[in-house]
C-alpha positions as a printed Julia matrix, in Angstrom:
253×3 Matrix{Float64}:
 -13.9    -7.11    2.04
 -11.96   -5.34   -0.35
  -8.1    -4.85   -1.28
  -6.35   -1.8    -2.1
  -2.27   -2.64   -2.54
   0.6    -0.16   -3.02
   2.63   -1.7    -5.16
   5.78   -0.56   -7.05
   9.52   -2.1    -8.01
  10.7     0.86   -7.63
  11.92    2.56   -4.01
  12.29    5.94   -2.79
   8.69    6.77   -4.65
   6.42    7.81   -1.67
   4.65    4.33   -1.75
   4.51    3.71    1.55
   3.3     7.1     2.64
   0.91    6.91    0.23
  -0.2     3.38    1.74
  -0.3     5.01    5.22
  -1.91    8.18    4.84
  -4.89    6.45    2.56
  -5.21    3.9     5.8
  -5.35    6.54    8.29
  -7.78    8.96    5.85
 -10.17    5.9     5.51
 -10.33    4.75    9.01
 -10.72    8.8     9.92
 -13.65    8.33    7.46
 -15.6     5.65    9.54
 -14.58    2.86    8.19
 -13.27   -0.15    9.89
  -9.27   -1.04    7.87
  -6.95   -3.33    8.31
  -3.5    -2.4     6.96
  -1.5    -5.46    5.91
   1.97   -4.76    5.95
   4.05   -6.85    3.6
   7.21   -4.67    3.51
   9.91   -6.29    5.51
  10.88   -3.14    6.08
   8.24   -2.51    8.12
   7.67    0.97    7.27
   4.3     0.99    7.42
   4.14   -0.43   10.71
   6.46    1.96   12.55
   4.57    4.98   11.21
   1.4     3.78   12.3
   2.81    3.29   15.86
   3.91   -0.52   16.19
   7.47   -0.93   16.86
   8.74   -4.05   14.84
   9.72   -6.39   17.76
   9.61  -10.0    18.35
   6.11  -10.43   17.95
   3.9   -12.5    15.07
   4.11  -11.02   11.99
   1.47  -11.07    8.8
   4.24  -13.51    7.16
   3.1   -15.87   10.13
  -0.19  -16.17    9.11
   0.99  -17.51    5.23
   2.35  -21.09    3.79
   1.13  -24.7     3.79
   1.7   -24.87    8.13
   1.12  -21.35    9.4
   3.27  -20.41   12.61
  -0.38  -17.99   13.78
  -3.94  -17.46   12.61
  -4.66  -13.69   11.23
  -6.7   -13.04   14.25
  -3.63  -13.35   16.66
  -1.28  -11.15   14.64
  -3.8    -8.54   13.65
  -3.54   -5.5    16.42
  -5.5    -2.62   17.27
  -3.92    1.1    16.44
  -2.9     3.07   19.16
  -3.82    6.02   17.6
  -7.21    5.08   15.15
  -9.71    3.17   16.82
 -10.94    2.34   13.13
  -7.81    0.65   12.33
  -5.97   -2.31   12.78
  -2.62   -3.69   11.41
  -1.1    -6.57   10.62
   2.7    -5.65   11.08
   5.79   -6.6     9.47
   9.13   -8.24   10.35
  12.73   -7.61    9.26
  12.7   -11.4     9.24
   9.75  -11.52    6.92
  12.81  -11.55    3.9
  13.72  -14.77    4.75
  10.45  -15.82    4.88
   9.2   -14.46    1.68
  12.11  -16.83    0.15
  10.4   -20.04    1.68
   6.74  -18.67    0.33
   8.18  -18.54   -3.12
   8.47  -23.09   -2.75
   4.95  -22.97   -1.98
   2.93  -24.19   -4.81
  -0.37  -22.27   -3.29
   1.84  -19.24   -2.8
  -0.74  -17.06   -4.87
  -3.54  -18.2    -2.64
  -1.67  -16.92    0.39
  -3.47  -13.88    1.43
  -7.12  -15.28    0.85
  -6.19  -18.2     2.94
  -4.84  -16.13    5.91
  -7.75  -13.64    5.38
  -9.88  -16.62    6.25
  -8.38  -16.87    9.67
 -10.0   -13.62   10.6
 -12.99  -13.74   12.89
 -14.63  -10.45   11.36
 -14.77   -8.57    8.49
 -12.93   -4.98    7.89
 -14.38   -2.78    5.35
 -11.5    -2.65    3.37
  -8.04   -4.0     3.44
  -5.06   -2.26    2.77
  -1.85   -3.53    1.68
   1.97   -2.21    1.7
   4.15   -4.66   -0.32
   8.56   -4.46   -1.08
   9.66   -2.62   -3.89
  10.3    -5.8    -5.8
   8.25   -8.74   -7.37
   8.63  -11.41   -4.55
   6.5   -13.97   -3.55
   4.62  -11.47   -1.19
   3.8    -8.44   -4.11
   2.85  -11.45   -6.78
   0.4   -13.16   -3.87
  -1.2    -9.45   -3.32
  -1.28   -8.79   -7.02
  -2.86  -12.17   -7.66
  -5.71  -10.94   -4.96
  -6.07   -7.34   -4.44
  -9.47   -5.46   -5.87
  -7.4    -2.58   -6.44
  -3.71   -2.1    -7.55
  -2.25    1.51   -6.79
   1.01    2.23   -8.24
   2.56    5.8    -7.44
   4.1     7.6   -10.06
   7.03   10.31   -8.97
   7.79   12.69  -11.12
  11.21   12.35  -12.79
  13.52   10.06  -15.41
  12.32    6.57  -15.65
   9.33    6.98  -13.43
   6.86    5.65  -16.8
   9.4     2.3   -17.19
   8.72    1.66  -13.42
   4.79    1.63  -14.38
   4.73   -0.5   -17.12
   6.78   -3.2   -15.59
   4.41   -3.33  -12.47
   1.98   -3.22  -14.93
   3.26   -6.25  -16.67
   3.6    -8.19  -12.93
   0.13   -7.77  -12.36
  -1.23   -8.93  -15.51
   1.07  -11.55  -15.06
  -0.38  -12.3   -11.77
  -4.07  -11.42  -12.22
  -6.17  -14.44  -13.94
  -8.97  -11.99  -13.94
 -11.0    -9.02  -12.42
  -9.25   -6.38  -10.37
  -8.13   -3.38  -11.86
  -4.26   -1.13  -11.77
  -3.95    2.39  -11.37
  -1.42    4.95  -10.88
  -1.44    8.45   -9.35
   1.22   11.01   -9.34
   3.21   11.41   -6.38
   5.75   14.39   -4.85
   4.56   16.51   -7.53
   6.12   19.98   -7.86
   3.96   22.47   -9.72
   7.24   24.65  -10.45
   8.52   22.4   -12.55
   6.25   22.75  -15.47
   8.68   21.63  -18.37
   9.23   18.42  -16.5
   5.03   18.19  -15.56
   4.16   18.99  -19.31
   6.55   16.06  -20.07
   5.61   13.57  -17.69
   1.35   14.75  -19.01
   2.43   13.88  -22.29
   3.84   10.64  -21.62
   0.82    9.27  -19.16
  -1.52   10.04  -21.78
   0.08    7.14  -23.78
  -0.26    4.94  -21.13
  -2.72    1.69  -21.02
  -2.86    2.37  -16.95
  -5.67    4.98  -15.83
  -4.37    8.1   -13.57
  -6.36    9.02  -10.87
  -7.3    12.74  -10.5
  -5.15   12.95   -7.32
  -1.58   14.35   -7.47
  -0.09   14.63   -4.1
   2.83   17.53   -4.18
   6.12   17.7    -2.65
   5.52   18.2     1.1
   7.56   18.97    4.08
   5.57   18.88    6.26
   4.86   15.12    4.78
   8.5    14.43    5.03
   9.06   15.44    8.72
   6.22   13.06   10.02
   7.25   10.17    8.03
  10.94   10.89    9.94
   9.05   11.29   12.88
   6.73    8.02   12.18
   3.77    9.92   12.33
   1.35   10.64    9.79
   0.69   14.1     8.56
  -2.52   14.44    9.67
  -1.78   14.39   13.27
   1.34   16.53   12.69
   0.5    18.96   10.56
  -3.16   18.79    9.93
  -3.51   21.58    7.85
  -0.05   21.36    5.76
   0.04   21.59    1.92
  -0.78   18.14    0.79
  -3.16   16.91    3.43
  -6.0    17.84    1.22
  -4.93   16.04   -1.55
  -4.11   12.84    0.66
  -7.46   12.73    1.82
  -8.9    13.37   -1.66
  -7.18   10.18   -2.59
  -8.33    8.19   -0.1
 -11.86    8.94   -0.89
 -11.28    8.16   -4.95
  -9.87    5.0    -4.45
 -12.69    3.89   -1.71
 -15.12    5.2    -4.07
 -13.24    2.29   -6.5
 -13.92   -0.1    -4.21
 -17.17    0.54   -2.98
 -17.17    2.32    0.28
 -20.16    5.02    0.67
């Protein structure tokens, strides 16, 4: 069963679309996913068709006396018959405060996962920009760490401090990589620049870069993912390309 996390402390870098669009691309694929969404933003959910109302959330299912088992929060997508998601709450903020008194609070998601009655064939997780209690519990646990990478001033300061979180987090095993996100091929002085500059980092780039998009940008306003919007839209390709590196990471055939 294993974990792929989007994780960055930075916002506004495409890392919940990312998250999304890798779900939907590996449940298209076959395989059975279950998207846990950490964000209290609940992003993640609302794109993938649950709207964020007074119903358990996958904070429920964490801390020393959890409010709901992981098999009572988990629900089926309306759209993917393959996947299955774990929503989020605006009230998960408040909640993510109490984790942080925990003293098991790394041990969170492993302990909730055991409340599930079956297995998916991967997990995929959407944490906050920041490095709460609920990013440092999926750091501390996830196979796979994917942080996106925009293109522009300070993007490379973003990626080292995540990198330094989940080292920080990590006792061992696991591994952190980034790929390039909203990627404009036009602007090659900034793209030569930002080459340069990820070839001195210690964190492998995947061979993915996903481009600028509008089409991308009108289904995340819409809550919809691109491939049901705009199927055959510049970046699709390259979304689905990444899903199938970072399962290949991870094991999935």
């Amino acid at each position: 069963m294993p974990m792929i996390a989007f994780s960055t402390i930075k916002g506004g870098v495409g890392k919940t679309t990312l998250c999304v669009h890798v779900a939907a691309a590996l449940a298209d694929a076959g395989h059975r996913v279950l998207l846990m969404d950490l964000d209290p933003q609940a992003h993640a959910s609302l794109v993938l068709g649950l709207d964020p109302a007074d119903a358990p959330c996958v904070a429920d299912t964490f801390g020393p006396r959890p409010r709901h088992r992981m098999d009572e929060v988990v629900v089926a997508s309306p759209k993917r018959p393959n996947l299955f998601i774990a929503r989020a709450q605006p009230r998960m903020a408040a909640m993510e405060r109490e984790l942080f008194q925990w003293g098991h609070r790394l041990q969170a998601v492993p302990r909730a996962l055991k409340t599930l009655s079956w297995t998916p064939d991967v997990i995929i997780a959407d944490t906050p920009p920041n490095l709460g209690a609920f990013t440092e519990a999926v750091l501390h646990h996830a196979d796979l760490v994917v942080a996106p990478v925009p293109t522009g001033a300070f993007a490379l300061q973003g990626l080292g401090e995540i990198e330094t979180a989940w080292k920080d987090a990590r006792e061992e095993g696991g591994a952190l990589v980034a790929v390039v996100n909203l990627w404009d091929r036009r602007t090659t002085a900034t793209n030569d620049a930002m080459d340069a500059a990820l070839k001195e980092s210690t964190v492998p780039v995947l061979r993915a870069r996903i481009p600028r998009s509008e089409a991308i940008n009108q289904a995340g306003l819409g809550y919809e993912v691109v491939f049901d919007t705009s199927p055959s839209a510049p970046g699709v390709e390259e979304l689905r390309e990444l899903a199938k590196e970072l399962g290949r990471r991870v094991g999935l055939r």
